[in-house]
C-alpha positions as CSV (number, residue, x, y, z in Angstrom):
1,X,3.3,4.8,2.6
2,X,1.4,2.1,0.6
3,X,2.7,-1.1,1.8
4,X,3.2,-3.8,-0.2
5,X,4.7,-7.4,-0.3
6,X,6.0,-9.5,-3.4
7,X,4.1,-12.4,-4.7
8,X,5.0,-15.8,-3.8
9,X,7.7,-17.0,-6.8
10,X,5.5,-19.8,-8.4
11,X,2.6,-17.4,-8.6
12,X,4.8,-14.5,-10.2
13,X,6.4,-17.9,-12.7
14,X,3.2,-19.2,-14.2
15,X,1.9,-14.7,-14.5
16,X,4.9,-15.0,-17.5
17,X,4.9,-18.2,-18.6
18,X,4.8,-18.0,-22.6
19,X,6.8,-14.4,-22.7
20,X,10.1,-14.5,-23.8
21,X,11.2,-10.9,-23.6
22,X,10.2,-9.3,-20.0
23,X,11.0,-5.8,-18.6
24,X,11.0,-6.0,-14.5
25,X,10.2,-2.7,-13.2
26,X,10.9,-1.5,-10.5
27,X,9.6,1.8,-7.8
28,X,11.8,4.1,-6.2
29,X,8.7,5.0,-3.8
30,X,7.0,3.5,-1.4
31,X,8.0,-0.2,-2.4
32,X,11.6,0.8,-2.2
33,X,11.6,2.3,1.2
34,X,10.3,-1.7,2.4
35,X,13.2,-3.0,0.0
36,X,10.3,-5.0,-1.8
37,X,10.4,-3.0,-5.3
38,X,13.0,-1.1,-5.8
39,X,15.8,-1.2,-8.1
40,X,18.0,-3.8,-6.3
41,X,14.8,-6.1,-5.9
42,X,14.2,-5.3,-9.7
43,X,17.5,-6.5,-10.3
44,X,17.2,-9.9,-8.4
45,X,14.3,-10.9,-9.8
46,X,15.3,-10.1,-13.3
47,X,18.3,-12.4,-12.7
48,X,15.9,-15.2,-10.5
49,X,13.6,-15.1,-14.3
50,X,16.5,-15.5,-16.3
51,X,18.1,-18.4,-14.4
52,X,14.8,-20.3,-13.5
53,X,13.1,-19.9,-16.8
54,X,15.6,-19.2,-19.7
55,X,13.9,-16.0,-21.1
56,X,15.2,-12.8,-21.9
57,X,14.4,-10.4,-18.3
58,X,15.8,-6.8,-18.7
59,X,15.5,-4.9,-15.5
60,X,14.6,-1.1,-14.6
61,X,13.0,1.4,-11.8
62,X,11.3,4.9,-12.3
63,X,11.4,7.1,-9.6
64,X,7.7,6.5,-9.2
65,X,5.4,4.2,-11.7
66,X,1.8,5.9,-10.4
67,X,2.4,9.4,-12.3
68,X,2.2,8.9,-15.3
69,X,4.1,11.5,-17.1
70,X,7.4,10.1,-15.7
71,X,6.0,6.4,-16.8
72,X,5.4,7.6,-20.4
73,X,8.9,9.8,-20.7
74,X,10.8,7.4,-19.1
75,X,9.5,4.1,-20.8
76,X,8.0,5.2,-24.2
77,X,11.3,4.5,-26.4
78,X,12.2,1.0,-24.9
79,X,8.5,-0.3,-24.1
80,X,8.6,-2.2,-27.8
81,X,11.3,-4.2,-27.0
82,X,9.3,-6.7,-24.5
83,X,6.8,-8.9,-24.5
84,X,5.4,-7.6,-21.3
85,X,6.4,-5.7,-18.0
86,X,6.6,-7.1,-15.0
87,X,5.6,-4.3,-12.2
88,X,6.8,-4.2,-8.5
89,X,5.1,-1.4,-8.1
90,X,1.8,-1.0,-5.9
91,X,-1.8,-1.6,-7.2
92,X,-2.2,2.4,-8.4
93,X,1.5,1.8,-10.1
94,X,0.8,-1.6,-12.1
95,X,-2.9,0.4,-13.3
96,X,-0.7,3.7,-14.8
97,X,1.7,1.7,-16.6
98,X,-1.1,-0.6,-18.1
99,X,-3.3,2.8,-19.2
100,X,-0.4,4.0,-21.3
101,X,1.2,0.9,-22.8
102,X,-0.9,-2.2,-24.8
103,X,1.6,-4.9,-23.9
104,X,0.5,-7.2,-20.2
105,X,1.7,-5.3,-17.3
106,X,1.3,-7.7,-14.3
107,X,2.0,-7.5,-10.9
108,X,4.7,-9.2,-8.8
109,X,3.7,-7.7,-5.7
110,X,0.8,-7.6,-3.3
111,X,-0.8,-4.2,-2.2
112,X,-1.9,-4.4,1.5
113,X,-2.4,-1.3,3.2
114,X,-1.3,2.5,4.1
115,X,0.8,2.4,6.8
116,X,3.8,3.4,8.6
117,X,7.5,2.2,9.3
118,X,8.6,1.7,12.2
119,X,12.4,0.8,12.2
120,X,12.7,0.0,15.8
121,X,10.2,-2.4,16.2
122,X,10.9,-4.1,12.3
123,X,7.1,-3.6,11.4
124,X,4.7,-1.8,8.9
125,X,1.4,-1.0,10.6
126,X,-1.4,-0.2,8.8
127,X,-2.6,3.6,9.7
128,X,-5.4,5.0,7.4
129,X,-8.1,3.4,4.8
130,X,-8.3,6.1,3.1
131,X,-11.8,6.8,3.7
132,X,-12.3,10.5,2.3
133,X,-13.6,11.6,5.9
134,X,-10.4,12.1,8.4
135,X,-11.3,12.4,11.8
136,X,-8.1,12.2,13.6
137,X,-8.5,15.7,15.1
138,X,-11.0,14.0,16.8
139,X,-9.4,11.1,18.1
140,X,-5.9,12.2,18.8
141,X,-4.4,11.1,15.5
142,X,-5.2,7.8,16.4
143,X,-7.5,6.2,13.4
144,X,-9.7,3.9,14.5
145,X,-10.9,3.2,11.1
146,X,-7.7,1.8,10.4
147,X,-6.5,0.5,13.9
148,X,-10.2,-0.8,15.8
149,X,-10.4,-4.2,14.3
150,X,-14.4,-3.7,14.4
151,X,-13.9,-0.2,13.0
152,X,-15.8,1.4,15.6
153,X,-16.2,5.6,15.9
154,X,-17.6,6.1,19.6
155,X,-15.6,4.1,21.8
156,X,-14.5,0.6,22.4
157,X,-16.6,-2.1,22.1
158,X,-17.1,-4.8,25.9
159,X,-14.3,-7.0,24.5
160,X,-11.3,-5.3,25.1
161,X,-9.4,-6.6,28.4
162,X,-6.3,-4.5,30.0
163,X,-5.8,-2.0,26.6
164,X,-5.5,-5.6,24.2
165,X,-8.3,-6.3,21.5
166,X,-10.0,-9.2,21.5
167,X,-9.8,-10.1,17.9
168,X,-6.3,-11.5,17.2
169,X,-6.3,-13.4,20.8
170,X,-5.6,-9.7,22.8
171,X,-2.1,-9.5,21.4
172,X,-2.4,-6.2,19.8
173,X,-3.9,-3.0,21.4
174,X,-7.1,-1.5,21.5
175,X,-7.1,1.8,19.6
176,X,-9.9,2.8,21.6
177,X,-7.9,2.9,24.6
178,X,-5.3,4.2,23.1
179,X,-7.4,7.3,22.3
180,X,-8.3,7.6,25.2
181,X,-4.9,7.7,27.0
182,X,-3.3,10.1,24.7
183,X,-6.7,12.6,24.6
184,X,-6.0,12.3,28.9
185,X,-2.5,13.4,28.0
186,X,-2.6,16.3,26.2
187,X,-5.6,17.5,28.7
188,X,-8.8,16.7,25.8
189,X,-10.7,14.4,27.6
190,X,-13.9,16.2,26.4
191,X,-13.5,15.2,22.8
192,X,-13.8,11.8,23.8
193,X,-17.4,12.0,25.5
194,X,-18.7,13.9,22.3
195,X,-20.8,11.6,19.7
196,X,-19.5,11.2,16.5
197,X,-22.2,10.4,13.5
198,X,-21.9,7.2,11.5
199,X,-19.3,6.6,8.9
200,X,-20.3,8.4,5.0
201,X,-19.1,5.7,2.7
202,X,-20.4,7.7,0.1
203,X,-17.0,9.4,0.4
204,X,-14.9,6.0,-0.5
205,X,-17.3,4.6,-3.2
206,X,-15.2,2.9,-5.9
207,X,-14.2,3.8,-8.2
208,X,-12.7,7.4,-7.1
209,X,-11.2,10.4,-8.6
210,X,-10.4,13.8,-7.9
211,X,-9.0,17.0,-9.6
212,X,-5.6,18.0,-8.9
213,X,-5.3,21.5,-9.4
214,X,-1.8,23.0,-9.5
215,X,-0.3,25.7,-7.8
């Protein structure tokens, strides 16, 4: 999921200073599942706006803000009403509602990574960048792209001690070793000693786009 986090209150304050009518809108996607932007979250800071500030703040959610034919169906008869739209939506989210409407869209949330949930352990961790180049059959679904602080693709660097990275103080794990212990596992030990050629950013060069053809 893209994982996200709301702006601090001040900062998301002075974005709508001088608007008087403001739509807050909310994403039943990703932001939802991390009770950041969804509709209840949409809802509290629609009321937060109107107590604090004194201005009109309507509140809403789509199902998902970064497609934009349910942005334009669901928004296009009530967008004239506001003075702007305030977005807790990711970064891809805030950028399709602002392509189809002329009014501000601004963000009240931060976009941080991809990542995954983990319910037990109350944490996001970021698993992929995205890069346009997967290699996880190669490293045991383990990306160290993502997960080696150094981003290194043919083992671990000298300063990991006892499976912990050094960067961060060797409180988080090296993904190197981690590889390494779940390729021993499942019996692939082979995969590790092969050599693996150097990253091709060309692949993640901003900014990016790609057909979508439909089945």
């Amino acid at each position: 999921m893209i994982v996200t986090e709301r702006k601090e209150i001040e900062e998301i304050f002075n974005s709508i200073k001088g608007y008087k009518k403001i739509l807050v809108l909310g994403c039943n996607g990703c932001t939802a599942v991390q009770n950041v932007g969804g509709e209840k979250q949409a809802e509290e800071l629609a009321l937060l706006i109107k107590l604090k500030l004194g201005v009109v703040a309507d509140f809403s959610s789509l199902l998902r803000q970064c497609e934009r034919e349910i942005v334009a169906e669901e928004l296009s008869n009530k967008i004239n009403e506001y003075d702007c739209i305030l977005s807790l939506a990711c970064g891809a989210g805030v950028q399709t509602v602002a392509e189809l409407f002329d009014l501000p869209v601004l963000p009240a949330s931060n976009t941080m990574f991809i990542g995954s949930h983990s319910r037990e352990l109350s944490i996001l961790q970021e698993k992929c960048i995205a890069c346009g180049d997967c290699i996880l059959a190669l490293t045991a679904g383990i990306c160290p792209k993502a997960r080696c602080a150094k981003g290194l693709l043919n083992g671990p660097c000298g300063g990991q001690y006892q499976g912990k990275c050094e960067v961060g103080g060797y409180t988080k794990p090296c993904a190197w070793v981690q590889i390494w212990e779940r390729l021993k596992k499942q019996g692939r030990l082979e995969i590790f000693k092969e050599f693996r050629l150097l990253a091709d950013y060309r692949k993640s060069s901003s900014p990016r786009e790609m057909r979508w053809e439909y089945i």
